[in-house]
Every structure is written in structure tokens, then in C-alpha cells.
C-alpha angles and dihedrals in degrees: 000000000000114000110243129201116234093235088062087042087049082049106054083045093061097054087043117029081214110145122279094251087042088060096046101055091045097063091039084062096050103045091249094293095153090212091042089050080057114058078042087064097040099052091041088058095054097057092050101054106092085044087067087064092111102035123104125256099188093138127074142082147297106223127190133205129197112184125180101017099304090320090119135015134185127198122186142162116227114182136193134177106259138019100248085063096053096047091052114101092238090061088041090053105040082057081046089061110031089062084052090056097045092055097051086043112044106201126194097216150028105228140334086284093062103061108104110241091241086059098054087047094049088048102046091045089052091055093041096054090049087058112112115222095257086066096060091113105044093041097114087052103044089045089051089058091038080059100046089056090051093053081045102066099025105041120080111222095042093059120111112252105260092210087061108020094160090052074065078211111156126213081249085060092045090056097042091053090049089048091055097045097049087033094232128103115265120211141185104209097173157325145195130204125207121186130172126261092032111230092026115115116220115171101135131168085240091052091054101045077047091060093040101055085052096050083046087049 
């Protein structure tokens, strides 16, 4: 393995937030090529995700978010798993973007876990009284679509990011690559919404070409 300096290994860390050690093997690996470290780093990450399941994410940071002059406000808490994350910029920014998103789409809920069970029960029996008789047979698995669609468009992280729809990337996406790329686990453990004028709805095409162009600046 090729012999790195610590200023190129400090370096790496900066653009990344990875691990010291991390750093280090990886451009080790990559014979110190500094792009190359990267992608190593990058790769690495994606395969341990889902092995961060059980760590713990207790850092991080509570962001809030005023759009429109005070006419809507979002609070949430993103962890990670150390201080050094939460103070990167990546980790800064994705909170950043996540509290824009959630002002411009309103969701009901966090996640799946969330949903009250009266509300999964209201919701199946909705979609269960609209089948027509031919689609008896099919009806679990059209309801289970049906349901899909519903944590969709009312959970949060399974929401597509407003600022790339077309990516069809989720906020759950957006904390998993973030994850891979810093090597913790990311987590969104809650938010709140306020809006004026509580109970009036207010998600219009202007709104979101409002929160666009602010997200472009």
C-alpha cells in the first residue's frame, strides 16, 4: 500500500467527514489519489448502512427553518452518531434541506411507524370499499399498493426531494447517501411545521417555485 502524508489524510477528512483511519486506507488504496479516496469511501460507506442499524445516532443538531417573512416555520432534530458529523457542512445542509421540503410539502407524518393505526385502518377500508368485483382476488395486493402510495405522499421520509424530483430520490435516500459517504448512521428523529393562519392550506405552484429558486440562490 502506498505511504500517505497526514496533511493529504486531513485533507480527505475535510471534504468527507469519513473517520481518520478511514481516510487513511482509503488512500492507501488508492495510491493517494485524493478523487479515487474518495469513491473508496464512498463505496465502502454504501455496503455498511444497513450495519449501522444498531448504532446509536444521539449527536447532531436541531435546525430551524422561517420561509415567507414568519408565514411558515419548520423545526426538526437530525442525528448522527459523533460531533465532528454534525458540525460538517453536508450534514448542515441536508438538515438545510430536509426543513425546506418539509415546508413546501407538508406531511402528516414522519415514517410508516408513525401512522396511527386508526389511520391505516381508515385508509385500507377506503381503498377496499372503491374495488370493483372483478378485483376480488387481487384486492391484498392492490390495497397494499394502494398503501404504498398513501406512505408515499404523507410520510416524510419517503417523500421525493422537491428540489430533484426526477432524481425520484426520497429524504430517506438523501440520509442513507450521506450515511455512506461520513460512514455514521443519519437519522431524522422528528419536526414540527407551523404555519399562519392554523387549519388553512396553503401548497401552491407559486410556494414551491418560491422555495426552489432559494434552494438555486
Amino acid at each position: 500500500m502506498a505511504e500517505v502524508s497526514a496533511k493529504l489524510v486531513k485533507e480527505l477528512r475535510d471534504k468527507t467527514s469519513a473517520g481518520m483511519m478511514d481516510c487513511k486506507k482509503a488512500l492507501q488504496e488508492a495510491n493517494g489519489n485524493l478523487d479515487e479516496a474518495i469513491a473508496v469511501l464512498r463505496k465502502k460507506g454504501l455496503k455498511n448502512v444497513n450495519k449501522r442499524a444498531g448504532k446509536v445516532a444521539s449527536e447532531g443538531v436541531v435546525h430551524t427553518y422561517i420561509h415567507g417573512e414568519g408565514k411558515i416555520g419548520v423545526m426538526l432534530e437530525l442525528n448522527c452518531e459523533t460531533d465532528f458529523v454534525s458540525r460538517g457542512d453536508d450534514f448542515k445542509d441536508l438538515a438545510h434541506a430536509i426543513s425546506m421540503h418539509i415546508a413546501w410539502a407538508n406531511p402528516r407524518f414522519l415514517d410508516k411507524d408513525s401512522v396511527p393505526e386508526s389511520v391505516l385502518q381508515q385508509e385500507a377500508e377506503i381503498h377496499k370499499s372503491q374495488l370493483k368485483p372483478a378485483q376480488a382476488a387481487m384486492a391484498d395486493k392492490i390495497i397494499e399498493g394502494k398503501m404504498k402510495k398513501f406512505f408515499e405522499e404523507n410520510c416524510l421520509v419517503d417523500q421525493i426531494d422537491i428540489r430533484d424530483a426526477a432524481s425520484k430520490k426520497s429524504i430517506s435516500d438523501l440520509m442513507n447517501d450521506l450515511s455512506a459517504k461520513v460512514g455514521e448512521k443519519i437519522t431524522l428523529r422528528r419536526f414540527t411545521r407551523f404555519e399562519l393562519g392554523e387549519g388553512i392550506e396553503k401548497a401552491s405552484v407559486d410556494f414551491a417555485k418560491e422555495v426552489q429558486e432559494a434552494m438555486n440562490a
